[in-house]
C-alpha positions in Angstrom: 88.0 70.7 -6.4 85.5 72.7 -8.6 82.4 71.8 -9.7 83.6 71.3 -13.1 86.4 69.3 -11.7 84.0 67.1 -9.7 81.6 66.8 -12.8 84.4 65.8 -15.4 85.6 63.0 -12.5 82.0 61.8 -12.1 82.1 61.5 -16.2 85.2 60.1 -16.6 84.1 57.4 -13.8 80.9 56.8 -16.0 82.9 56.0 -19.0 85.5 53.7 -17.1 82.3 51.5 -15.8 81.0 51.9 -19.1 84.1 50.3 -20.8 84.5 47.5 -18.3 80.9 46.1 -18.5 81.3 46.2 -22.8 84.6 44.6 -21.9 83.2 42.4 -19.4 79.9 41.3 -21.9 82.2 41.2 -25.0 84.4 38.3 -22.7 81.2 36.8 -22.1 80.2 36.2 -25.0 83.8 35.2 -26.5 83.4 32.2 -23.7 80.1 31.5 -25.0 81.1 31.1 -28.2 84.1 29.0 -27.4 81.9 26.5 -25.4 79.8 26.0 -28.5 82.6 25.5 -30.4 84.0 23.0 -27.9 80.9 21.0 -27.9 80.6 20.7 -31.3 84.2 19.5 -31.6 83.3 17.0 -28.8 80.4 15.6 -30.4 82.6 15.1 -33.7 84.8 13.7 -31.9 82.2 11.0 -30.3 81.0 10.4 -34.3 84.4 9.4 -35.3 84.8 7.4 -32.1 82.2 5.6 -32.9 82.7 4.9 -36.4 86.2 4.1 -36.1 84.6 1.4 -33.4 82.4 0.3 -36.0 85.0 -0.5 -38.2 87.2 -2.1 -35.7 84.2 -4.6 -35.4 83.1 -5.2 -38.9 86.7 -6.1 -39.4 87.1 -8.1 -36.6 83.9 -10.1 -38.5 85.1 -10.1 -41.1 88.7 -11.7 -40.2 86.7 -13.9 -37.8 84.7 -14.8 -40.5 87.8 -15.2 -42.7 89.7 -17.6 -40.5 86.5 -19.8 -40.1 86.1 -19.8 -44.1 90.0 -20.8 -44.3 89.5 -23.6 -41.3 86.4 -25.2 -43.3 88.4 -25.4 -46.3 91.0 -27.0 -45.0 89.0 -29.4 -43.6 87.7 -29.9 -46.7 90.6 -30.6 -48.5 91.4 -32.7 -45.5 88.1 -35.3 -45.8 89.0 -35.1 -50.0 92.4 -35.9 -49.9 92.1 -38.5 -47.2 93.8 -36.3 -44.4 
């Protein structure tokens, strides 16, 4: 092998670790723009969640709240009417 042989290998060697770190960061910083993505997803996720538990409750009170209303009526009607 020449000199010049040796010194285009050593280049081309250079370039090929050159291209697989870029490669390598570019990854990296794919992944770390997926994770952010991820856990902002999660935490909308978690705000929905809650909400929709929430809302589950307050209409849980509310038919709770409904039935008791209903029952006292009828009771009502019951000590008017005699029943």
């Amino acid at each position: 092998m020449t000199p010049e042989q040796e010194n285009q290998l050593f280049l081309s060697i250079g370039q090929i670790q050159a291209t697989q770190t870029a490669i390598l960061k570019e990854v990296t910083e794919i992944k770390k723009d997926l994770t952010k993505r991820v856990d902002s997803l999660e935490a909308r996720v978690e705000t929905v969640e809650s909400h929709v538990t929430n809302n589950r409750i307050k209409i849980a009170g509310f038919g709770g709240g409904a039935g008791l209303a209903v029952a006292i009526a009828v009771e009502l009607l019951k000590l008017k009417t005699g029943g």
